[in-house]
DRENKE-945119 format. One record per residue (C-alpha): residue in three letters; x, z, y; chain; residue number from 0. Coordinates in pm, 1 decimal, m for minus. Layout:
N
R ala X Z Y A NUM
...
END
This chain:
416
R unk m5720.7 m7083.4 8736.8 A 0
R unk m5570.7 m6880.4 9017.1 A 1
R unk m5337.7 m6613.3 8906.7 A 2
R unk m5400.3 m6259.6 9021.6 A 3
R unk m5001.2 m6129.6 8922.4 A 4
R unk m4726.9 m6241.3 9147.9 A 5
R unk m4526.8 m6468.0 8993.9 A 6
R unk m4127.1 m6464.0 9010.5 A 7
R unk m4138.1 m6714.6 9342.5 A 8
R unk m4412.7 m6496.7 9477.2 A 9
R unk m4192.6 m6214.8 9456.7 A 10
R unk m3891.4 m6330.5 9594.7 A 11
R unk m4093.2 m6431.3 9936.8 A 12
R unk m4237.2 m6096.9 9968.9 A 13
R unk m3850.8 m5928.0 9912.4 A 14
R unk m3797.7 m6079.0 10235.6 A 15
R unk m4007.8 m5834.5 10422.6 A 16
R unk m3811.5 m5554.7 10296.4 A 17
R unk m3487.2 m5699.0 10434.7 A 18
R unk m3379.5 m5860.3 10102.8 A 19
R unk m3341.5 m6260.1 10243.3 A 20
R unk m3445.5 m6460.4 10536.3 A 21
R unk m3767.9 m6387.3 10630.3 A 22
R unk m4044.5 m6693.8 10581.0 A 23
R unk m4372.6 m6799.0 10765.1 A 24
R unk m4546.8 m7069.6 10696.5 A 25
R unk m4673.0 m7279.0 10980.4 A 26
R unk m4967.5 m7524.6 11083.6 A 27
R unk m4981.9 m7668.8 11446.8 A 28
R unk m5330.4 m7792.9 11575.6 A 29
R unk m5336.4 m8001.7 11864.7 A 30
R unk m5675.4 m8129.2 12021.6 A 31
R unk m5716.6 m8287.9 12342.6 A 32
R unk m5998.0 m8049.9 12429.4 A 33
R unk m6086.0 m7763.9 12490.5 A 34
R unk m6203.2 m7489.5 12268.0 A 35
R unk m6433.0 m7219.5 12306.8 A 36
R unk m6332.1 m6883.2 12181.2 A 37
R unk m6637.8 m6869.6 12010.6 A 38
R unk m6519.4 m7157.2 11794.3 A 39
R unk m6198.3 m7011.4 11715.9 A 40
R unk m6329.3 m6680.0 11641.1 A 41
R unk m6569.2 m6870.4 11352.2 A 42
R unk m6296.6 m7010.6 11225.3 A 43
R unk m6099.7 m6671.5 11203.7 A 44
R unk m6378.7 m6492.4 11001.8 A 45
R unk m6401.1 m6796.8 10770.9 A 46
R unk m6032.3 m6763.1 10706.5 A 47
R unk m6032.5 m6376.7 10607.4 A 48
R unk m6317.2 m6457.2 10368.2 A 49
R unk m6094.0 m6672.5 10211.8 A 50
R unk m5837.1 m6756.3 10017.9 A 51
R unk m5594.5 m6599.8 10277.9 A 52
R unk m5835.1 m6247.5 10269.9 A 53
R unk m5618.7 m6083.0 9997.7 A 54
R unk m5285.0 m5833.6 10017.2 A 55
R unk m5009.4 m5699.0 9702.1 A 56
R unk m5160.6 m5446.8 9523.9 A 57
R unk m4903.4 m5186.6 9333.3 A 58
R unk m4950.6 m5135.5 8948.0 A 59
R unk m5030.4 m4818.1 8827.5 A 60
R unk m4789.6 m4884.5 8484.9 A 61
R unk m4390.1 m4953.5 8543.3 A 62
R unk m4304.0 m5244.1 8408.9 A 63
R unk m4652.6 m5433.1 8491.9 A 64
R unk m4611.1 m5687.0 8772.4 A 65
R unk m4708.2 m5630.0 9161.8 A 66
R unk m5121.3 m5791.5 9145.8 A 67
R unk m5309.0 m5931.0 9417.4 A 68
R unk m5610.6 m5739.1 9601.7 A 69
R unk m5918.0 m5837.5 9778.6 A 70
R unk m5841.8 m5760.2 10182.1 A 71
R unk m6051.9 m5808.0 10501.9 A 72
R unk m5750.4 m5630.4 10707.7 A 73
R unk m5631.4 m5903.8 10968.9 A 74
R unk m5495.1 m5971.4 11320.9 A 75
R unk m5736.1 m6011.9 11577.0 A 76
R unk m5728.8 m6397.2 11661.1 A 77
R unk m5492.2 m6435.9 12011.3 A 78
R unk m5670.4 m6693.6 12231.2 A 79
R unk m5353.1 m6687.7 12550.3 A 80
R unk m5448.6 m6668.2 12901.0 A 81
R unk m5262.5 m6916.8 12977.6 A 82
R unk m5200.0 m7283.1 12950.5 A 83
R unk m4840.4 m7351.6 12832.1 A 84
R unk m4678.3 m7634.8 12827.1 A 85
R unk m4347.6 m7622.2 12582.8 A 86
R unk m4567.1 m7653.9 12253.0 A 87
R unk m4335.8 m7557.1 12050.1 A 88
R unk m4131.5 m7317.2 12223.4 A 89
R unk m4508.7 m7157.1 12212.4 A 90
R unk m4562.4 m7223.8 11826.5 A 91
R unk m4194.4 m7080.0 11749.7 A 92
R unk m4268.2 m6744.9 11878.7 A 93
R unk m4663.7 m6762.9 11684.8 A 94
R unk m4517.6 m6524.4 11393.0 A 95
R unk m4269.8 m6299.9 11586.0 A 96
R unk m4451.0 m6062.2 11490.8 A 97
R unk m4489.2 m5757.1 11161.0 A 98
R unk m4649.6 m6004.2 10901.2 A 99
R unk m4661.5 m5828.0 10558.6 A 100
R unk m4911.5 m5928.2 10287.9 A 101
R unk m4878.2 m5602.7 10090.6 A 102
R unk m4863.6 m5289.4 10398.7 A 103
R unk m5001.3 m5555.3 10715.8 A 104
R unk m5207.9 m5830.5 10768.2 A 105
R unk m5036.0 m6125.0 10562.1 A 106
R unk m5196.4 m6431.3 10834.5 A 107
R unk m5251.5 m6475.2 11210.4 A 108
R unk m5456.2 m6721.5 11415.6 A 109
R unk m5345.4 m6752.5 11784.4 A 110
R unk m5469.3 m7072.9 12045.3 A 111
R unk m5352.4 m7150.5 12374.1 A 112
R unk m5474.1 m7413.4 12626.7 A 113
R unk m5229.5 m7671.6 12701.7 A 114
R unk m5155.4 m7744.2 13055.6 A 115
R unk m5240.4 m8123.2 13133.4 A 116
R unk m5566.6 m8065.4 12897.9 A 117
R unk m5596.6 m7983.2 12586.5 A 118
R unk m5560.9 m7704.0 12305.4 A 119
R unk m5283.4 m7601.3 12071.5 A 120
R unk m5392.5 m7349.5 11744.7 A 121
R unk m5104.3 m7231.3 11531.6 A 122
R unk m5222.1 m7038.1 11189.7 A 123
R unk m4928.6 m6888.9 11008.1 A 124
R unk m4875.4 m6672.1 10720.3 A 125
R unk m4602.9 m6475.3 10518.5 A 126
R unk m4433.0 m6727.4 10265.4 A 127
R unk m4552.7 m6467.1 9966.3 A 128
R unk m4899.0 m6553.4 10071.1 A 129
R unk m4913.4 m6899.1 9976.9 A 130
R unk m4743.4 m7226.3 9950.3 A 131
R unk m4807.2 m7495.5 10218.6 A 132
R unk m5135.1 m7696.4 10035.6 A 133
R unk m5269.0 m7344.2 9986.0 A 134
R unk m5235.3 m7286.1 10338.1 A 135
R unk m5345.4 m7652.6 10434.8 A 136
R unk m5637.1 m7593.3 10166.5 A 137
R unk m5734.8 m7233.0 10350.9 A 138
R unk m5761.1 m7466.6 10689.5 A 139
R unk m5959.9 m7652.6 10581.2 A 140
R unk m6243.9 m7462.1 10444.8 A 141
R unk m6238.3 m7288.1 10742.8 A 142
R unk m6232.2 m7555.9 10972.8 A 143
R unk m6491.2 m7746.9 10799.3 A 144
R unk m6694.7 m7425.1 10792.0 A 145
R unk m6708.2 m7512.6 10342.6 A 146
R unk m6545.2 m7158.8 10289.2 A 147
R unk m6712.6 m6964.0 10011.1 A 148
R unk m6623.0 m6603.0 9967.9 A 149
R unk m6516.3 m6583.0 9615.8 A 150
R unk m6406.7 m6225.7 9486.7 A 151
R unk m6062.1 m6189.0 9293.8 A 152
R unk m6043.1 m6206.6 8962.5 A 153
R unk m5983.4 m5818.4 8818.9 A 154
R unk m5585.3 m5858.7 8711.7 A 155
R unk m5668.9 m5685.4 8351.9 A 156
R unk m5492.0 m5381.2 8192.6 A 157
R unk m5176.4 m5301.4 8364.4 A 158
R unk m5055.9 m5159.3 8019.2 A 159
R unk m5167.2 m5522.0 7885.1 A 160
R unk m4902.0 m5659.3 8166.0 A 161
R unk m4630.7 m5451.6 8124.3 A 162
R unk m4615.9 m5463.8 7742.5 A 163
R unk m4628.6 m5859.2 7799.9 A 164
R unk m4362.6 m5868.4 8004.6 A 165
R unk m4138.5 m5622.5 7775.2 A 166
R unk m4222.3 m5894.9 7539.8 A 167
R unk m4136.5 m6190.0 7695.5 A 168
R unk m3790.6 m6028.4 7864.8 A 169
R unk m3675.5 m5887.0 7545.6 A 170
R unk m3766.5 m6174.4 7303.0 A 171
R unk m3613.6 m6439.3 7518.3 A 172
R unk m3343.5 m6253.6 7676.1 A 173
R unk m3194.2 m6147.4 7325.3 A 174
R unk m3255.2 m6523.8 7174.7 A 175
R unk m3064.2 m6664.4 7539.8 A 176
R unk m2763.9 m6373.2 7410.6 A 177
R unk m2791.7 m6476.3 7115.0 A 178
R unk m2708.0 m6871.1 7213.0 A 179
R unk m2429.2 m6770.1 7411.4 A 180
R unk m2216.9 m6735.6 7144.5 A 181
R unk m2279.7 m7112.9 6996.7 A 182
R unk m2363.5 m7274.1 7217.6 A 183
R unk m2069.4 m7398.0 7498.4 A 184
R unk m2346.1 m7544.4 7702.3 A 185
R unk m2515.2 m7190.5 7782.0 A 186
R unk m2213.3 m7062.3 7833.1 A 187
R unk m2103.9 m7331.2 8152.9 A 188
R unk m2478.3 m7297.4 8275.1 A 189
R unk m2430.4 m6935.1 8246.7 A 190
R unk m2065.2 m6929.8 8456.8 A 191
R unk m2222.6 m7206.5 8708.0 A 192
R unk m2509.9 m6978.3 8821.3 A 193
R unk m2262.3 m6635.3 8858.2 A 194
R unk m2032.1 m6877.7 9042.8 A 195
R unk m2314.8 m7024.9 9264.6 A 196
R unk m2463.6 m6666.2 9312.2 A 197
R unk m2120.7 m6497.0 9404.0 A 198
R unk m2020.6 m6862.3 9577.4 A 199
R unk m2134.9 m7164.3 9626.9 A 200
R unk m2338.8 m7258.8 9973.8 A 201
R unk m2150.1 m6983.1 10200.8 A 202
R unk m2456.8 m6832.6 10360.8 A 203
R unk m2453.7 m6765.1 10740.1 A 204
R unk m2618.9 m6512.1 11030.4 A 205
R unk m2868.7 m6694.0 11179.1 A 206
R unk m2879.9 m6583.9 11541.9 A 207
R unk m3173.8 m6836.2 11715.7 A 208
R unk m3349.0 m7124.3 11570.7 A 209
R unk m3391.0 m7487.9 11739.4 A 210
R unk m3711.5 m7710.3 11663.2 A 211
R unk m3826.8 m8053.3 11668.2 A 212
R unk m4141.6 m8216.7 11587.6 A 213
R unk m4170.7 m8599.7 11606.8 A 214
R unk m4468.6 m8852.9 11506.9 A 215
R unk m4393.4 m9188.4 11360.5 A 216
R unk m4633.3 m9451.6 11277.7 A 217
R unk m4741.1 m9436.0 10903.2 A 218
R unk m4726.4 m9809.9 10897.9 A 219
R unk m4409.8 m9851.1 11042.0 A 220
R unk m4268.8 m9560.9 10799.7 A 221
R unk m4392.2 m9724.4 10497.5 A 222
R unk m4278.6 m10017.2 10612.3 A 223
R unk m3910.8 m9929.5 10640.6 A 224
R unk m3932.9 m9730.8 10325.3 A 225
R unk m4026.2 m10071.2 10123.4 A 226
R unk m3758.0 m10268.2 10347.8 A 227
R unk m3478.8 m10016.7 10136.9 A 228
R unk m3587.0 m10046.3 9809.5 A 229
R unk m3716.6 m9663.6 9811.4 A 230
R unk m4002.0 m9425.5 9879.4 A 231
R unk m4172.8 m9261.6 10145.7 A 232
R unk m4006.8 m8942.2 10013.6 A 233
R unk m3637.5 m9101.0 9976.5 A 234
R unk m3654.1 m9255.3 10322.2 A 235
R unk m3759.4 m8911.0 10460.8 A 236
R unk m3458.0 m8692.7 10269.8 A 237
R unk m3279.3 m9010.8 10407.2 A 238
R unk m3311.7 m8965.2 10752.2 A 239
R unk m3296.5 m8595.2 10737.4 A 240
R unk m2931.5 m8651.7 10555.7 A 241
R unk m2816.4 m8926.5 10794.5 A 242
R unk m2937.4 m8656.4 11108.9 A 243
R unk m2680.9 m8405.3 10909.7 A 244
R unk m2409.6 m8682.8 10921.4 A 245
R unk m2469.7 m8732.5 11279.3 A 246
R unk m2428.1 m8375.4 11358.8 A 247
R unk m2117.5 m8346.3 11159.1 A 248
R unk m2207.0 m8295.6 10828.6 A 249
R unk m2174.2 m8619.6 10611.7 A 250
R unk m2219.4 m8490.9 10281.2 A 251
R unk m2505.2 m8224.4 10184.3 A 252
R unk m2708.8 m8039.5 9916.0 A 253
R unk m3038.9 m8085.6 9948.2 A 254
R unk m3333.2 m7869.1 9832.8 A 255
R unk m3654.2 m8033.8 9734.0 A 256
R unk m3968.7 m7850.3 9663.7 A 257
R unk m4241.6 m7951.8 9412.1 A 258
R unk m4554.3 m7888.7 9357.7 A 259
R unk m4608.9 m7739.7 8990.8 A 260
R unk m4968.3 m7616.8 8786.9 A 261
R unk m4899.3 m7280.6 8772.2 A 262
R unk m5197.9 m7099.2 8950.0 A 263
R unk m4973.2 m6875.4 9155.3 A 264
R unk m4960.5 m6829.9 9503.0 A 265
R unk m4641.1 m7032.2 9519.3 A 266
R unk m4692.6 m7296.9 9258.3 A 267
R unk m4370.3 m7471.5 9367.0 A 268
R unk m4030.4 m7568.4 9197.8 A 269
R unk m3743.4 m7676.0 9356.7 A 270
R unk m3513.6 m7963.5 9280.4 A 271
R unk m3144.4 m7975.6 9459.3 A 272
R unk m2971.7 m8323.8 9493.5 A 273
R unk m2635.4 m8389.9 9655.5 A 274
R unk m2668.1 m8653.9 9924.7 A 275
R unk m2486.5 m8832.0 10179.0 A 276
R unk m2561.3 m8930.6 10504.8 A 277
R unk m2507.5 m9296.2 10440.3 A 278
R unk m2756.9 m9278.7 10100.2 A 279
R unk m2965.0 m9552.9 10103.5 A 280
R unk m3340.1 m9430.4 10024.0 A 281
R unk m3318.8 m9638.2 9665.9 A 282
R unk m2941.3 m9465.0 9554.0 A 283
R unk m3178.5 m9092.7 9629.8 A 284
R unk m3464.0 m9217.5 9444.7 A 285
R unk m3284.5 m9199.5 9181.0 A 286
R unk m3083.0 m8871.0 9250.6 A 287
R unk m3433.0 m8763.3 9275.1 A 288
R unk m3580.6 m8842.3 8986.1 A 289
R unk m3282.3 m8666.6 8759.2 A 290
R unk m3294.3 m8351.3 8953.4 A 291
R unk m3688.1 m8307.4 8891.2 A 292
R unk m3592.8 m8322.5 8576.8 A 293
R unk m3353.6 m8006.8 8561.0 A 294
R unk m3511.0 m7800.8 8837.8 A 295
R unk m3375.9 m7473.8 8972.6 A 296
R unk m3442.3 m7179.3 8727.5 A 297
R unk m3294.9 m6905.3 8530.2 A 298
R unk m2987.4 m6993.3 8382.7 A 299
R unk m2866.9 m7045.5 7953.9 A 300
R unk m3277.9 m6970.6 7836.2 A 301
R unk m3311.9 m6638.3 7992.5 A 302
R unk m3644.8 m6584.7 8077.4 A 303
R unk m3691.9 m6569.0 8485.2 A 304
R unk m3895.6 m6295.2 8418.7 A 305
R unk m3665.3 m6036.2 8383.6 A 306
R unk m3566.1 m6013.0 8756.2 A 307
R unk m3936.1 m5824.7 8823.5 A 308
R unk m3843.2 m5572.5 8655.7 A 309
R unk m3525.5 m5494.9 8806.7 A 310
R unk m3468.2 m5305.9 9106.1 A 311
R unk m3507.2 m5496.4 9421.4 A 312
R unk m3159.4 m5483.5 9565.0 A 313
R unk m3066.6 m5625.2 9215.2 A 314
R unk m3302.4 m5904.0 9210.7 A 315
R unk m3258.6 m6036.8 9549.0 A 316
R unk m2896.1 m6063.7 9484.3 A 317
R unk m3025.0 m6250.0 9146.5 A 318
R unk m3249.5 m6460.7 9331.9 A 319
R unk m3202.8 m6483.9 9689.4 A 320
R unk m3384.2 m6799.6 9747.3 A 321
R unk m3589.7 m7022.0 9562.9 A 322
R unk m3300.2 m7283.4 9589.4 A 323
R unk m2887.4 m7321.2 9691.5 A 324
R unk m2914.0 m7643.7 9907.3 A 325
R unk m2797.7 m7645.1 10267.3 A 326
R unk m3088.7 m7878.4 10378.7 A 327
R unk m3450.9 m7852.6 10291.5 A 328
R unk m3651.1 m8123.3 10244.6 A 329
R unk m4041.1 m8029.9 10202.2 A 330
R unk m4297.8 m8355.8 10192.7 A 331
R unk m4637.1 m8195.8 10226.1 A 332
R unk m4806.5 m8501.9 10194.0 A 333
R unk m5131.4 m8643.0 10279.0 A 334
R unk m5363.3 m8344.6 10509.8 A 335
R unk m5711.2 m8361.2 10409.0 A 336
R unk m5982.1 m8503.1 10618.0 A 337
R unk m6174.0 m8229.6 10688.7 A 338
R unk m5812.5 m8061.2 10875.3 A 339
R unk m5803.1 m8372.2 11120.4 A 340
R unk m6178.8 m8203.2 11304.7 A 341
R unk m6317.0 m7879.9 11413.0 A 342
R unk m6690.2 m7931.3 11474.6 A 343
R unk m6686.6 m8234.6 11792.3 A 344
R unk m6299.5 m8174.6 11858.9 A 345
R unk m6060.3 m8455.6 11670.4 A 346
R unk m5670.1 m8339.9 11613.5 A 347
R unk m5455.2 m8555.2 11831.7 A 348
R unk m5139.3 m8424.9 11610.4 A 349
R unk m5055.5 m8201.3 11307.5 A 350
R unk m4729.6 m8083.4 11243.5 A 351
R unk m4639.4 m7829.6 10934.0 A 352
R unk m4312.8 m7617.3 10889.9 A 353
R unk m4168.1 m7269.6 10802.8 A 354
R unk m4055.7 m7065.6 11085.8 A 355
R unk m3845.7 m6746.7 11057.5 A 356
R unk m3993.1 m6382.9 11214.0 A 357
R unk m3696.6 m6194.9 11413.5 A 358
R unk m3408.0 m6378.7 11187.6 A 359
R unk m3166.0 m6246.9 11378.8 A 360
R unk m2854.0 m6065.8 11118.4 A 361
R unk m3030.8 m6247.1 10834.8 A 362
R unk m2840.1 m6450.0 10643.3 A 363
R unk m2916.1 m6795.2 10429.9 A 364
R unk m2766.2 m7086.4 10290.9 A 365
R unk m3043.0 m7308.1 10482.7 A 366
R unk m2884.7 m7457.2 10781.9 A 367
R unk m3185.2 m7708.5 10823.3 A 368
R unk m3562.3 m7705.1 10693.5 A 369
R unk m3722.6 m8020.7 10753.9 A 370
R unk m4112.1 m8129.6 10668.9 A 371
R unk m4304.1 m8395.8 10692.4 A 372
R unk m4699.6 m8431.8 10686.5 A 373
R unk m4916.5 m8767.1 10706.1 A 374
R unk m5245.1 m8752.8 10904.0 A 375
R unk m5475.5 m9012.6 11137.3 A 376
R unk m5195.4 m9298.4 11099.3 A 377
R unk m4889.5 m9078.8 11159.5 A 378
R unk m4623.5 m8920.7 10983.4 A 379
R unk m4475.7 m8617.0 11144.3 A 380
R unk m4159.5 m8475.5 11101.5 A 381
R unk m4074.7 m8145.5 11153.5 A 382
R unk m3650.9 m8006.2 11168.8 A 383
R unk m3608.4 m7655.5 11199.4 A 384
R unk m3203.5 m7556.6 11245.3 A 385
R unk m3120.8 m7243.6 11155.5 A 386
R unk m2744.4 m7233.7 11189.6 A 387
R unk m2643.8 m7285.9 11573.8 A 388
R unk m2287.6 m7447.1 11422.8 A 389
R unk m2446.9 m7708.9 11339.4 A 390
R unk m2708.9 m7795.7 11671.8 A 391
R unk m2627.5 m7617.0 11971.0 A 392
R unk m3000.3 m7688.4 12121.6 A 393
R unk m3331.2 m7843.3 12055.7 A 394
R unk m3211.4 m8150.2 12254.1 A 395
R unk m2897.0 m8211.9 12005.2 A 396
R unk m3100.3 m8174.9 11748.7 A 397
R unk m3348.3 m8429.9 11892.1 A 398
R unk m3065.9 m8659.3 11971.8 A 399
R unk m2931.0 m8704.2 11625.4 A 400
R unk m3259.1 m8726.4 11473.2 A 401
R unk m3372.9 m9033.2 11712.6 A 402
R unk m3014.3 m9173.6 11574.4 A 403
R unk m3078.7 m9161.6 11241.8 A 404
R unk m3400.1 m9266.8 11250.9 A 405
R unk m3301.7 m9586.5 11458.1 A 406
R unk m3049.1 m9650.2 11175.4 A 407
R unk m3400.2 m9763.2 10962.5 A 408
R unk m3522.5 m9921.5 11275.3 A 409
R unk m3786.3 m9645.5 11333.5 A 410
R unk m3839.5 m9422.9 11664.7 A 411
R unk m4005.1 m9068.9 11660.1 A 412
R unk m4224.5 m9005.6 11937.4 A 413
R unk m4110.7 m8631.8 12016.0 A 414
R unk m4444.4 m8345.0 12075.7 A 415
END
């Protein structure tokens, strides 16, 4: 069942819209080697407002109750451009440089441009605090497949209910973690490791401009090479994205890896962080995988990670300023559903999926790279988004190393 509170995760995406982080959009890229009609598009936008995506932050009326989610048919009028372009994604980068706020402004946008040479390019992105990627992927795909059904949100309940939970739950578990402290010398180190980590750790930087790259590589081909080294589809992908650290100059990183959890929330995500080196083979990070999903990110010693909602905000961000502490992010979407891959006659000639970052200019973050990968009509495509210009000067650096360390599992990208 959905969830109609914001969860913990949920909340610290929607902090970044009040300055508190680096701001998050999440990103789909359409590509079709025809052309649309604006009258297809615009069907598609009013499916997606009646949607899962048709919703905003609602404010409690009781302190101490959690933020809730509201019915909303607010949104941005759907951008079809004028003109053809033809840098895709210099186009798609800009697609969410705009005020995107899920609880005081539209929370999506849907914006299409002809591609010059034939074709069309649709980019739908929304605020991070929204939803995760498969909601967003899930939200395309009613409304591309026209199987939308306007469902109305569940009512959230009492709001003195909530916040006399949550005293409960904060209180009980925060004065048994206290309590622990003081016998247990385990608490205690996982206690001092998260202050140090929060205080230290991953020194965070300004990001200034972002540089992109979006690649397809044969699925078969992939899988192939992923077999050849003993590992998985995922290993060989946090593989590659390490060894394209190591050719830029950074042999050794920490890696963030997101799962998907069966929470109900907006965000039902976790996030597991491995230490990796550019010269891991895909079976040695199997295996660094598998023991870091099993002691994912969270709040520290058995306190509960509920107790940062009800703290100020300037006091929770610093608590929880991202979701994870890795330098690298390493997000496997997975399979996209059928029903993404047409809209009516038109077939997608390429999907890509990624994060971008609205006006991150002063912000600062630990993430130096975000990298994705999708799998769709016989391709996997990867998707590197640097946001520390120390580490890739341009979009073509970053395109080099990423052909090198994909040639070092005899693969070759074929760039967008």
């Amino acid at each position: 069942m959905r969830s109609t509170r914001l969860s913990v995760i949920d909340e610290i995406f929607l902090r970044t819209h009040r300055g508190y982080g680096f701001p998050i959009a999440l990103q789909g890229i359409w590509r079709t080697p025809d052309t649309l009609s604006r009258h297809e598009l615009d069907a598609v936008h009013a499916r997606l407002a009646r949607g899962q995506l048709g919703r905003r932050v609602g404010k409690p009326r009781i302190p101490g109750a959690r933020l809730r989610w509201e019915a909303s048919s607010q949104t941005l009028p759907l951008e079809y451009a004028a003109d053809a372009v033809e840098d895709i994604i210099g186009w798609a980068d800009v697609q969410a440089d705009l005020e995107l706020d899920p609880q005081f402004g539209p929370g999506w946008r849907l914006t299409a441009a002809g591609v010059s040479g034939g074709g069309t390019v649709v980019s739908l992105v929304c605020s991070h605090a929204l939803a995760d990627a498969r909601e967003l992927i899930d939200a395309a795909a009613q409304a591309f497949s026209d199987t939308s059904v306007h469902v109305p949100l569940a009512r959230p309940g009492s709001d003195v209910k909530d916040a006399l939970s949550m005293l409960v739950t904060v209180l009980g578990k925060s004065i048994a973690a206290t309590a622990r402290l003081w016998v247990s010398t385990k608490a205690r180190g996982e206690l001092r490791a998260f202050l140090a980590a929060d205080t230290g750790g991953t020194r965070p930087h300004q990001a200034r401009r972002t540089h992109s790259v979006i690649l397809d590589i044969a699925a078969a081909e992939w899988d192939s090479a992923a077999v050849h080294a003993g590992g998985s589809a995922n290993s060989l992908f946090v593989s590659i994205v390490a060894a394209t650290m190591s050719e830029l100059g950074s042999p050794a990183v920490t890696v963030d890896i997101p799962f998907r959890t069966a929470t109900g929330d907006a965000n039902s995500i976790g996030m597991a962080t491995v230490a990796v080196r550019g010269d891991d083979s895909p079976v040695t990070i199997r295996a660094a995988c598998k023991a870091a999903f099993g002691a994912p990110v969270g709040a520290p010693a058995g306190y509960p990670p509920e107790i940062v909602q009800l703290l100020p905000l300037r006091l929770a961000a610093k608590l929880t300023s991202t979701p994870g502490r890795g330098e690298v992010l390493c997000s496997n979407i997975g399979d996209i559903p059928d029903a993404v891959s047409t809209l009516g006659p038109h077939r997608s000639c390429g999907l890509a999926t990624r994060a971008i970052h609205p006006d991150p200019s002063g912000a600062s973050t630990t993430t130096r790279m975000s990298t994705y990968i999708c799998r769709m009509n016989g391709n996997y495509t990867l998707s590197l988004v640097c946001t520390d210009d120390t580490v890739a000067g341009s979009s073509a650096e970053l395109a080099s190393a990423v052909q090198r360390a994909l040639a070092t599992r005899d693969l070759a990208g074929t760039p967008w």
